[in-house]
C-alpha positions in Angstrom: 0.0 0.0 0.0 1.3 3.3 -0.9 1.6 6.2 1.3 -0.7 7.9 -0.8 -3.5 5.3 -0.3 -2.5 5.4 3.3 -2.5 9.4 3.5 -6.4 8.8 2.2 -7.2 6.6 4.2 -6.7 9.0 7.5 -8.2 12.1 5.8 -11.2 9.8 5.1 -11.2 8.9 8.9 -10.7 12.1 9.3 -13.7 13.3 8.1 -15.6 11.0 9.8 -14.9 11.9 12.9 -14.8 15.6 12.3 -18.7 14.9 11.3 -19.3 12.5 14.0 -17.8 15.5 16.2 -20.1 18.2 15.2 -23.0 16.2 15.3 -22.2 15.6 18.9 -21.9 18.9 19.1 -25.4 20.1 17.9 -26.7 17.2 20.2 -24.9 19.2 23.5 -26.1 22.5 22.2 -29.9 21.2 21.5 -30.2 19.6 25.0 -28.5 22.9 26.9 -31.1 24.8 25.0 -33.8 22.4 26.3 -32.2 22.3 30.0 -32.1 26.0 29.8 -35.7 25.9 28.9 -37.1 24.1 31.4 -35.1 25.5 33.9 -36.7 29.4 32.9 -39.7 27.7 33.4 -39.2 25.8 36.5 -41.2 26.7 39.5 -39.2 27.3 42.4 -39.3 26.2 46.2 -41.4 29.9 47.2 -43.2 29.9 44.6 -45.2 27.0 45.3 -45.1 27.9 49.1 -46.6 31.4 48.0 -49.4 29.3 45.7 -49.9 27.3 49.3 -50.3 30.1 51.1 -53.0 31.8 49.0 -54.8 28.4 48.4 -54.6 28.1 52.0 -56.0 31.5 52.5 -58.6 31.7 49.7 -60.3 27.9 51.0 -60.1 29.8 54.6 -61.9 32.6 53.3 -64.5 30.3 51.9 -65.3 27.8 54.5 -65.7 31.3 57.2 -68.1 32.7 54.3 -70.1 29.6 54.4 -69.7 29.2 58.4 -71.1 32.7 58.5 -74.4 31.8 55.8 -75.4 28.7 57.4 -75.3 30.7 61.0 -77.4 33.4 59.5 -79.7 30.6 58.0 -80.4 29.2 61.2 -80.7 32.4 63.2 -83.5 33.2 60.8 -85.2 29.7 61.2 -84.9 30.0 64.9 -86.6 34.1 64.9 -89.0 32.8 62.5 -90.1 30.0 65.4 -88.6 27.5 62.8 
């Protein structure tokens, strides 16, 4: 085999793993684009805490609205000799 053959041989190899390269390349740079995604749109520790909170509050706020109708419901049963 000639050195000329040979030389070939490597540039073809070469080439191959230059491609093979920067497709792997793409590859890193597609999925630290998607990491980078889903971490923007993460939700963080206070965040849900804050959601708690005002889930917390808002069913609070209902239940004592409903505490307060059923009382007023049965005060008027009770002055209308119910």
């Amino acid at each position: 085999m000639s050195d000329d053959d040979r030389l070939s041989k490597i540039d073809a190899k070469l080439d191959v793993l230059i491609a093979k390269h920067d497709a792997q390349g793409a590859t890193v740079t597609d999925h630290e684009t998607r990491l980078r995604a889903v971490e923007r749109n993460s939700v963080t520790r206070t965040e849900l805490d804050q959601r708690s909170r005002r889930i917390q509050g808002n069913v609070t706020i209902i239940i004592a609205v409903a505490a307060v109708l059923v009382s007023l419901v049965f005060g008027l049963i009770s002055a209308l000799g119910g």
